[in-house]
Every structure is written in C-alpha cells, then in structure tokens.
N, C-alpha and C positions, 0 to 999 in steps of 0.2 A: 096823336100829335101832342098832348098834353105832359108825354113822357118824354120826348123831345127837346119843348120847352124849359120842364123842368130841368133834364138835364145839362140842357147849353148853358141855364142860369145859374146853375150850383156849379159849372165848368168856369165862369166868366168870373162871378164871386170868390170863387177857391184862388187863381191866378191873377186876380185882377185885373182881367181881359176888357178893355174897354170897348164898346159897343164901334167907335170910330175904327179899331184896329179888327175888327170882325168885316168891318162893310167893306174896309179895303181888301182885304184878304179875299173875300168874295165878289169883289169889281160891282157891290151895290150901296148905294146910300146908308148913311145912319139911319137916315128915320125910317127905310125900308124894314132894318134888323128891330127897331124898337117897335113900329106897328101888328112885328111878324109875332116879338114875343109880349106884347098884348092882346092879342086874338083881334087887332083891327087892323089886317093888313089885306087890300082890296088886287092886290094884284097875282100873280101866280102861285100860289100856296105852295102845292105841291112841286113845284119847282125849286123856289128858296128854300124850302125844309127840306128836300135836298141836299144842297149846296149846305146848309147848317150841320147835317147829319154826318156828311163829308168831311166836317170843318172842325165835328166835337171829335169826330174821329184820329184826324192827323193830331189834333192841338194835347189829347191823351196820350199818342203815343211818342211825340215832341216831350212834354212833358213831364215823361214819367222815365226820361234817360237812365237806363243801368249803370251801375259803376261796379264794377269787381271787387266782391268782400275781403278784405284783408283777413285771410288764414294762415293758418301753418301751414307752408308747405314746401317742398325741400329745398330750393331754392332760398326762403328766407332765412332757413336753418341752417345752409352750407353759410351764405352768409355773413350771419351774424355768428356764428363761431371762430370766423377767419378772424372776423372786428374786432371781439372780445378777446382774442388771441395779439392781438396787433395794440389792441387799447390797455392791455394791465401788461405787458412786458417789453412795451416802445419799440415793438418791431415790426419790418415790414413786410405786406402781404399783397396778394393778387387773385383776383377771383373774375374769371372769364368766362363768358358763353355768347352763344347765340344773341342777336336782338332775341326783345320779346320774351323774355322766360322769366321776366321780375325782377333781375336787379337792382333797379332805381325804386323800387317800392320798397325791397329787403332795407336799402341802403335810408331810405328817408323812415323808415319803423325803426331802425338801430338809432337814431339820431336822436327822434323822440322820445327814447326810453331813454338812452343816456345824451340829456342834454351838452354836455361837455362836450360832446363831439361833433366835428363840424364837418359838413357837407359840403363841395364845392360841384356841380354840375355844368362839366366844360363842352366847351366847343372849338370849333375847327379855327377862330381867331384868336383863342389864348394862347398870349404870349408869354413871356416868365414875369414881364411887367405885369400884366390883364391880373395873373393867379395872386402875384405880391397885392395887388389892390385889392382883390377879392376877398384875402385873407385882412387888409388893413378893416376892410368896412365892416368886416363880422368879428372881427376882435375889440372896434371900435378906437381904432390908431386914426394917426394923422393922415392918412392918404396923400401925403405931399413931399416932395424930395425926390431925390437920385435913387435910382434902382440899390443902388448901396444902404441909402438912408432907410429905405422902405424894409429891407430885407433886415437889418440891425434892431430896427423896432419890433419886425414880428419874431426875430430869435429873444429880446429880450423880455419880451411878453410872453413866450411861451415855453422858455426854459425852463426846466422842471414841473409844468406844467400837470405832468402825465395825461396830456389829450389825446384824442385820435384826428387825425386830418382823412376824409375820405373824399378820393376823389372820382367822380362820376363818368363813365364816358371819358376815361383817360387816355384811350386810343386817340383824341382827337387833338391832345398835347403836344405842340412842337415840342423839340427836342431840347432845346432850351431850358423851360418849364419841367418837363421830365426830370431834369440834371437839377431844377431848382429845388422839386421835391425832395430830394435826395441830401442837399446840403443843409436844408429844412431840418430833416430829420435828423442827421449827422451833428447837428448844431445845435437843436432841443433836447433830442432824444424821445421826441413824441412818437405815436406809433402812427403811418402812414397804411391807407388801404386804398391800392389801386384797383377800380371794377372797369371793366369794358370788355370787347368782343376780341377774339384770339389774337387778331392782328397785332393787342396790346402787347403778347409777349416777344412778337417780333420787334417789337418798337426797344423795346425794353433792352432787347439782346444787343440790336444792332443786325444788318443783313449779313454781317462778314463778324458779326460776335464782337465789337469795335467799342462797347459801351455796356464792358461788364464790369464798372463800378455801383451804377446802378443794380443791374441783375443780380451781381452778385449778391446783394446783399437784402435779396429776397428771403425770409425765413417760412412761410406761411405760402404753399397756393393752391389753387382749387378749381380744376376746370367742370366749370356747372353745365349739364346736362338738360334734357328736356323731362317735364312733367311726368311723372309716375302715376300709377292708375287712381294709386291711395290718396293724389294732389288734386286730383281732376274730381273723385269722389268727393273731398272736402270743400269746394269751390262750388260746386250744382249743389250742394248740403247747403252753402252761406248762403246762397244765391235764393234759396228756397224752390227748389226743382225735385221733382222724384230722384230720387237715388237710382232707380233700373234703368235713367237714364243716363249714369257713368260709363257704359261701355260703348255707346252710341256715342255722346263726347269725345271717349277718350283715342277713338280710333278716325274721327274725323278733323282733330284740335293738333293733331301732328307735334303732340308733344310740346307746343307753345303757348307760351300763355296768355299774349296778347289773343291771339289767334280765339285762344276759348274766350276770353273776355267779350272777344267780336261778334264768336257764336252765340252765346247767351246772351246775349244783347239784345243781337237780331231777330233772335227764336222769339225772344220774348215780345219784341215789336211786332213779327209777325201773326203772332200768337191774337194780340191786341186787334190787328188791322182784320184780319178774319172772323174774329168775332168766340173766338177758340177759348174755353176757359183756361185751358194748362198748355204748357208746352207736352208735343210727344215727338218720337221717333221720327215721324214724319216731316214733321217743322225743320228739325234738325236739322235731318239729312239734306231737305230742299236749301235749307239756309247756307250750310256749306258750300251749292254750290254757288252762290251769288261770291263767295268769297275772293278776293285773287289770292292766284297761287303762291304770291311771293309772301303770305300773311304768316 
C-alpha cells in the first residue's frame, strides 16, 4: 500500500491534481482521499485503494496523450517541393489526397520555416469576403470597406511581395473565393498553393470544364498518395517503438496517417492500461480492431 500512496502523491504533485478533483472523480469525500493517504483512514482500505489504483491508472494514461512526431515523410516532401516551387517563381500549384495523410501538418511546417508565407485554413462558410478578411487580419490591413476596398489593400500590400498564399482545405471554397484566388495572384504575382482532397480538382475545372481560367493556370500538381513503408518506419522510430514493429503498422495503418497516429496512440494507451512495458504485435493488431473503418 505504501507504493500506492507514493505513487497517487508523486501523480497529484506532478499534475496538480487536487485532492477535491480526486474525491469527485471517485463519488468520495476529500477528507476520505487525505485520511487514505495519511495512513488514518478507518473506513474500507482495501476498497478505496482500489478505486485510487483505478484512478492513478486512467489519470497516466489521460495524461500522457501521444501526438505524432513531425518527420520526414513523403507527404511533407511532396509538399513542400510544390511550395517552394509555387513560393520563388509566383506560380500556381495544387496538391491533393485523401483526408488523413498530412497535409495540413506538411502545410503548417512549410509556413514555420518560411515565415513569409501564409496559411489560410478554410471551411465550408468561406466566402470571397471571409478569405479578403482573413488575408486583412494576417497582413495586418484595415478590415473595413467594400469587398472592392478590401481587395485593393491586399493587392497593394502584396504586390511584389514574392510571398506564398497557401490555402488549406481549399475544396471547401465557394466558387467565388476560388476565382478570388486567382485574381489575387493575377494581380500580385505571389505564388498561390491550393491542398485539399480530389474533389478540389474538380472544383477547379468545373463539371462541364466551364472555369478554366482558374485551371488553367495551374503550373505545379501533385496527387499525394498514402504512406510508404520507409514513412511508417520513420514515424514508430519518432514515436520511440521497436522498429520490427513497422510491418505490423504498416499493413494495418492502411496507408494513412491519421489512421497510424490513432494506432500508436492507442497501442500505447493500451500498453499503459495493462500494465505492458512496450507496445508489441499483439497490442497492435488488437487496437486496430477498435478502430472504425472509415479511419
């Protein structure tokens, strides 16, 4: 019992778990959890140590949340070559895949290395106002006026600029927007990088090919693919996992890489809750199936 205590105390101290958010968690009194870890608690011992032992359990494996180590891996490579391509000769690019495979990681690492370039991460309500504002607020313009006005400030701030504009989840741009990129770039001469999932290039074309000023004038594309074995090895390598477990990964992570993210997460959570020093084969496989299929 005394390794117990020690442990919930060096747990509560580490987090600053307060003894009140312990007793609720376990439906008992404060002064139940402080008598318990003073050795003068008169009421069921072996029960509450229990319920503590329970509690140092979930609150480790809460936690000690996994994040997916930023590597190299082809996805950020396809990438950030398109970027680099798009960023020093102001032309425009596109790079699609699946969800799930790293794009928005690749896209926010290019951005951090070259500060100049700016990120915009849209959604299904950007309008060609929404992205003018978007661009007002990170350029640090007025935010105020006629779609006219909004639009003359950000060509005159960023005419010859040589920046990149990348935009995230660009499938999810009305068609408005889409056409604003476009004169954006026509109008600076900055280089533009659209990433999103296939649909994009239909958006881009048109159903009937009806909006090939746009299209056209794509120099730069890239349809990104799912994770290679060499990706999946370098990911359980960051992660700090045996290596002999890459083949086991890489044939249950289905080529995606939320998907692995999920797995290693999970392995490793389960890893914790069983009491497992390492993750192995077994973990794995079991964890996969918890997975849904749509991951």
């Amino acid at each position: 019992m005394d390794d117990i205590i020690l442990e919930f105390k060096d747990l509560t101290k580490k987090y600053n778990i307060s003894l009140q958010f312990v007793a609720d968690e376990l439906c008992v009194s404060k002064s139940q959890i402080s008598q318990w870890q003073n050795k003068y608690y008169k009421g069921n011992n072996t029960e509450l140590t229990e319920k503590i032992k329970n509690f140092i359990q979930r609150e480790k494996a809460r936690r000690t949340a996994w994040q997916l180590p930023i590597v190299e891996i082809s996805t950020m490579q396809y990438v950030r070559e398109i970027a680099q391509l798009c960023h020093t000769r102001g032309r425009i690019g596109v790079c699609v895949g699946n969800a799930g495979l790293g794009k928005t990681i690749a896209a926010k690492e290019y951005v951090k290395k070259y500060p100049d370039a700016i990120l915009i991460e849209s959604n299904y309500s950007y309008t060609a106002r929404s992205l003018l504002l978007e661009l007002h607020k990170i350029l640090g313009l007025s935010c105020k006026g006629s779609a006219y006005n909004l639009m003359e400030e950000v060509v005159e701030k960023m005419t010859g600029s040589g920046r990149l504009i990348i935009i995230d989840e660009a499938e999810n741009l009305r068609r408005e927007a889409l056409e604003l990129t476009r004169r954006i770039h026509d109008k600076t001469g900055v280089g533009l990088l659209l990433i999103g999932r296939e649909v994009l290039l239909q958006n881009l074309r048109g159903r009937q090919n009806q909006y090939d000023q746009l299209y056209s004038r794509v120099m730069y594309r890239k349809n990104l693919e799912g994770l290679v074995k060499n990706d999946v090895t370098n990911i359980i390598a960051g992660a700090g996992l045996k290596s002999d477990l890459a083949n086991v990964f890489f044939g249950v992570c289905r080529g995606n890489t939320r998907r692995l993210e999920h797995l290693i997460s999970n392995s490793l959570s389960v890893a914790t809750i069983n009491g497992n020093a390492e993750v192995d084969e077994a973990i794995v496989k079991e964890t996969a199936k918890m997975l849904m299929d749509k991951e």
